[in-house]
N, C-alpha and C positions, 0 to 999 in steps of 0.2 A: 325134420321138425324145425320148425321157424323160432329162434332166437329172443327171449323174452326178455327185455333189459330189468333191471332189479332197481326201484329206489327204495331207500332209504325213507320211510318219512319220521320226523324227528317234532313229535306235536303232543302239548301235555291233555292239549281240548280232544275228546275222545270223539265228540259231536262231530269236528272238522277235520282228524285222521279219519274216522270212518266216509265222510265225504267225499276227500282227497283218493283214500285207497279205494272205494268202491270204481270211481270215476280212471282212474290209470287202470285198473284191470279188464275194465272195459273196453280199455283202446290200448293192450295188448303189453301191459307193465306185467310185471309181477311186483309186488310190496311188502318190504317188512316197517314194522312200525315202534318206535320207540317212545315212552312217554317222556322220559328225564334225559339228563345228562349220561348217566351211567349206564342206564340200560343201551343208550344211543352208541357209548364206546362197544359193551360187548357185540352187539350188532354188528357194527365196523369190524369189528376184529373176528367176526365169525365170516363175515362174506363181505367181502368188495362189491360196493352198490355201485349200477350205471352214472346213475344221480342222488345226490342227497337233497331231501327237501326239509328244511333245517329252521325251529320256530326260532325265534327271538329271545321270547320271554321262557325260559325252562326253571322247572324244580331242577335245585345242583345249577353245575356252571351254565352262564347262560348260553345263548346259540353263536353270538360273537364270539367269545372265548371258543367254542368247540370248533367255530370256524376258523380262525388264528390256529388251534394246535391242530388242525386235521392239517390246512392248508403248507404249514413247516413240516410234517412229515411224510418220510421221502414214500411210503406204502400210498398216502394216499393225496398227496400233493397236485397231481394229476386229475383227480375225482371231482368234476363238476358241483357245485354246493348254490341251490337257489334258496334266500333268506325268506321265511313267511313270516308277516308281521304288520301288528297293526299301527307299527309307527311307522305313519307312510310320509312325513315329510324330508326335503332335501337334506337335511344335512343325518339324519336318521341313514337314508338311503346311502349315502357315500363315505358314513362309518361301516355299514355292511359291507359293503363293495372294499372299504380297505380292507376290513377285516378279511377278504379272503373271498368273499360269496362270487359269483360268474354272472349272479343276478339278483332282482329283489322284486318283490309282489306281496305288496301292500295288501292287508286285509281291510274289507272283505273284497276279493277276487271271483271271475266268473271261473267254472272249469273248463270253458274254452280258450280262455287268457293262462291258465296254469298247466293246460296240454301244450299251447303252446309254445310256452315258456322253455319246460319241460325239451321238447323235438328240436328246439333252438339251443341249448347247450350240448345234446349229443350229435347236431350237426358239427356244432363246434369241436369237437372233441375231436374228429375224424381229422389224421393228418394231410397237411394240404398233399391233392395228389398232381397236381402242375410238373413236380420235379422230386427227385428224390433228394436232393440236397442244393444248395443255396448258400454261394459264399460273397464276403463285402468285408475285403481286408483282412484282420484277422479274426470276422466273425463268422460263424461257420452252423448252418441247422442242416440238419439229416432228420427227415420228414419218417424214413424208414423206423429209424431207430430210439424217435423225438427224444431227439438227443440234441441241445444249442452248447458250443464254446468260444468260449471268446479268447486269443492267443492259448489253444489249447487245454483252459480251464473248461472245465464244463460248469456252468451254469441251468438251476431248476428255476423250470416255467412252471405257471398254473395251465391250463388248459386254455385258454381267450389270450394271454399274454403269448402263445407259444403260436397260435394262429394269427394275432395281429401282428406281431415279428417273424411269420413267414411271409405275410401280403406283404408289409412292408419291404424287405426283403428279396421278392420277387419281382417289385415294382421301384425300384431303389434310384434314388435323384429327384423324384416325382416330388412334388407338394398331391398332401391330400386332405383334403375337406373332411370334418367331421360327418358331415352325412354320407359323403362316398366311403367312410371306413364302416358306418352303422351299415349300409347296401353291401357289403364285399365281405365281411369280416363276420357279422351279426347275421347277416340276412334277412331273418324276421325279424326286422326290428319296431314295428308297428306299436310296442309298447315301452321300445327304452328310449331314453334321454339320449342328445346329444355330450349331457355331462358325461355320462355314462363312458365317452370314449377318453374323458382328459383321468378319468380315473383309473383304467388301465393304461394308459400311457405312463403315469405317473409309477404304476407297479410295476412295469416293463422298465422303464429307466433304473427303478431300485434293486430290480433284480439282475439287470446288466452289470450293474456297478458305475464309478463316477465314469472309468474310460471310455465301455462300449454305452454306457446309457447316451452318453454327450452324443453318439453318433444321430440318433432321431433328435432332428431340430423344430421348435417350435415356429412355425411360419406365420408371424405377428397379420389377425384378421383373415389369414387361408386354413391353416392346417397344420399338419403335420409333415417332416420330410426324413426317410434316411438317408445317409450319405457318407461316406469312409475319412470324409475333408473335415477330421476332428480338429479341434480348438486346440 
């Protein structure tokens, strides 16, 4: 029997969870659905969803808040969170993105744009399979176990942070272009920004800390580089 991934949908408009959840069950989800804040935790805490698809605006804490406390704890730290909402401008967008989300889609969306969204964070999810571990000084990822340490501390990634510090990683010294990492990293990236990549860069340095973050350098009009040749 073929494997049916679970989201989460976290949506208080009944009109647009029945939308959302008709439309994934069709192309092979299965869905649970929460209106509020509270109802959303028990959900969480009854079953670990593939994807969370998480509104903005909710009765109780909003979808920021749920995504900051999902994304610090350690159960579900890992779980992909795409933000729906209809505050679709830039700086809207990369309070999401800090707050934790893996992605954002702006309402109103099609639901070939939110399938695809959707098959684009569970590709990401998949640890890279190039190698089963990946060392650059004393930083260290094990793909097996997604497990990163840095001088044998371990260190919690989100899910897009723990795949773009394996590309990078694997590819180490190189300068890399904002769109070569949206192609390698994203794949389908036909709907994200190239902001989209200084905003995870920026969560990958925070969650390294000051020592191993300094190791990815900014390459002033190229990209990005890692490299062990710390400051």
């Amino acid at each position: 029997m073929k494997h049916e991934p679970m989201v989460l949908v976290v949506e208080d408009e009944s009109a647009v969870a029945e939308l959302i959840a008709v439309n994934l069950r069709h192309n092979g989800f299965r869905v649970t659905w929460a209106i509020d804040s509270d109802s959303a935790q028990r959900e969480l805490d009854a079953v670990l969803p593939a994807v969370i698809l998480l509104d903005w605006m909710l009765p109780g804490d909003s979808g920021l808040a749920l995504a900051r406390r999902w994304r610090h704890h350690p159960r579900t730290r890992a779980t992909p969170i795409i933000m729906l909402t209809a505050r679709g401008d830039l700086a809207d967008r990369v309070a999401g993105l800090d707050a934790g989300a893996d992605d954002y889609i702006a309402k109103p969306f099609s639901t070939r744009e939110l399938l695809a969204r959707v098959r684009a964070v569970l590709r990401r999810r998949l640890p890279e399979q190039a190698a089963e571990s990946v060392v650059l000084g004393p930083l260290q990822l094990d793909a097996a176990t997604y497990r990163v340490t840095f001088d044998n501390q371990i260190i919690k990634l989100g899910p897009t942070e723990f795949k773009l510090l394996s590309y990078l990683m694997h590819h180490a010294e190189r300068v890399h272009s904002r769109s070569s990492l949206l192609d390698k990293v994203w794949g389908d990236h036909v709907f994200i920004e190239e902001r989209t990549v200084d905003v995870h860069v920026k969560r990958l340095r925070e969650a390294l800390g000051p020592d191993a973050g300094q190791m990815i350098e900014t390459v002033r009009g190229a990209g990005y580089r890692l490299s062990d040749h710390r400051v």
